[in-house]
Phi, psi and omega in degrees: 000138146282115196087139174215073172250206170309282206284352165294285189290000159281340198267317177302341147317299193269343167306294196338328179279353219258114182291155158088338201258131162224146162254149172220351161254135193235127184237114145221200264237333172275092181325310163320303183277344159320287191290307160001302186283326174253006152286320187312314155258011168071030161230162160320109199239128196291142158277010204187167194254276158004287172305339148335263143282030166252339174296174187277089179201156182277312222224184196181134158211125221243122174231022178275159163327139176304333185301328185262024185300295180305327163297324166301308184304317187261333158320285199309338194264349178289300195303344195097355209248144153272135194248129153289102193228114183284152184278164329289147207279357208184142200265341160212169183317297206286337166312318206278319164292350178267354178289289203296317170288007171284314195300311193301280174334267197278019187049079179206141182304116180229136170203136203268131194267084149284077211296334201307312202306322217275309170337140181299307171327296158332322204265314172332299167284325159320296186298323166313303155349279170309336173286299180213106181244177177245032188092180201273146179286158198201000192216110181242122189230076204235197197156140171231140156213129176247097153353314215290353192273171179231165156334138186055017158283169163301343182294326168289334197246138195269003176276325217246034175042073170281209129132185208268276188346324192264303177258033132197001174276015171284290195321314180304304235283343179279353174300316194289322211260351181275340193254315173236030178091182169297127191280151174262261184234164185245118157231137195208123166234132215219195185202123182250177203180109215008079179062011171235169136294090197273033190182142159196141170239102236213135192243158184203138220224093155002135116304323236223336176172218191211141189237133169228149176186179203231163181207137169204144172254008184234034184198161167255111189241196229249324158104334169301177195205147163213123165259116201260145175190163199326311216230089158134180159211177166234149180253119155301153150277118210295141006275140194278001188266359152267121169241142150252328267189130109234156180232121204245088185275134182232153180313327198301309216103013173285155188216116149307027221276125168233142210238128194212044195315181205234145171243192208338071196066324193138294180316325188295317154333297200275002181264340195280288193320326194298305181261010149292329202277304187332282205282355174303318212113313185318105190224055151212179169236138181272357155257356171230062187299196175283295182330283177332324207257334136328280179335285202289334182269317174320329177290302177343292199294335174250014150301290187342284192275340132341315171271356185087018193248000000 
């Protein structure tokens, strides 16, 4: 692993679930806090990025800031090592094509960590669907705002690529496109706020239909998804990138509920796939494709600059 931050110490949480799997070496850029985080879990803590990727390891999972995805990603995927790259895998299209053209080059599993698709609830409402649906969805409708950040964080700073879009309008943006397809077009209006987007509000334009949402870093939201088609909808219950909670309403007067919990946070789903894929052979995922992962920073990217940035 790369990092050893908040989301380091999350992902070690939830490998506990992931059969088959160890982590075993830790690398970041703070020496202190390296060795700290692997005495702490019982791994090897690397003096180097380098050194790092020279261990006995399959795999490299990037928990560092997005600006630095790509430079880890395309070492470690050079290196022969498959990457795990927490979202956004990339801070724009062309970063990101020069990322899949490394995976494409040395042939190695590069997958962008995109927890949602993976969750049981998730997998659950899909299955139902098929079972009984309600038609091709045409409408996708979701939003985040966390308050919670403060000032002189990365989320705040236009050196270190912040704003609401990139660290939490990604989430939106795979929703729309995961429920209606490849974006068409984009429109978007916000509020920036030293030099980033600490608000953004984004219509999004289909194959299959129109998605509006929302991202925010000064307001509190609500966090829930709704999804529309001919003969039903579905309600997520917020947070919907956790989802535990869905309510599946048909045109009839049916009402669906289904319940699905979760374990160890969450992360452990989508690490279990990276290494079933891992051990396939396999070096894309058919549910966090390339293409997707396109898909969604491209929407980023043309939120972005709809807003000026």
């Amino acid at each position: 692993m790369v990092g050893a931050g908040n989301i380091a110490r999350r992902f070690v949480t939830g490998l506990e679930h992931v059969d088959g799997a160890e982590l075993t070496h830790v690398w970041s850029r703070r020496a202190e806090a390296t060795q700290a985080f692997a005495e702490q879990h019982g791994l090897s803590a690397c003096g180097s990025f380098e050194a790092l990727l020279d261990a006995d390891i399959d795999a490299v999972y990037i928990a560092t800031a997005h600006p630095s995805h790509a430079e880890y990603s395309i070492a470690a995927m050079r290196k022969g090592k498959a990457v795990l790259c927490e979202k956004p895998a990339a801070i724009s299209l062309p970063e990101l094509e020069s990322m899949l053209a490394v995976a494409r080059e040395q042939r190695v599993l590069f997958m962008e960590a995109m927890k949602p698709p993976f969750y049981p609830l998730y997998r659950r409402l899909r299955e139902h669907l098929a079972e009984d649906p309600i038609g091709t969805p045409n409408f996708v409708r979701a939003g985040c705002g966390v308050s919670n950040y403060g000032p002189g964080l990365p989320e705040f700073d236009l050196e270190r690529v912040g704003g609401s879009l990139l660290d939490i309008g990604i989430y939106e943006s795979f929703l729309a496109i995961d429920w209606l397809g490849a974006p068409r077009d984009v429109q978007a209006f916000g509020r920036l706020g030293g030099g980033v987007d600490v608000f953004a509000s984004v219509n999004s334009v289909h194959e299959h239909g129109v998605a509006q949402w929302y991202c925010g870093l000064d307001l509190h939201g609500r966090g829930d998804a709704l999804i529309c088609a001919p003969h039903g909808n579905v309600t997520i219950d917020g947070p919907w990138w956790n989802p535990s909670t869905a309510t599946v309403s048909y045109k009839d007067g049916r009402t669906v509920r289904l319940e699905a919990p979760f374990v160890g946070g969450g992360l452990n789903y989508e690490t279990a796939h990276f290494c079933e894929l891992l051990a396939q052979g396999q070096i894309e995922s058919p549910v966090i494709s390339h293409d997707m992962s396109r898909h969604m920073i491209d929407v980023v990217d043309r939120s972005r600059a709809a807003l000026g940035l």
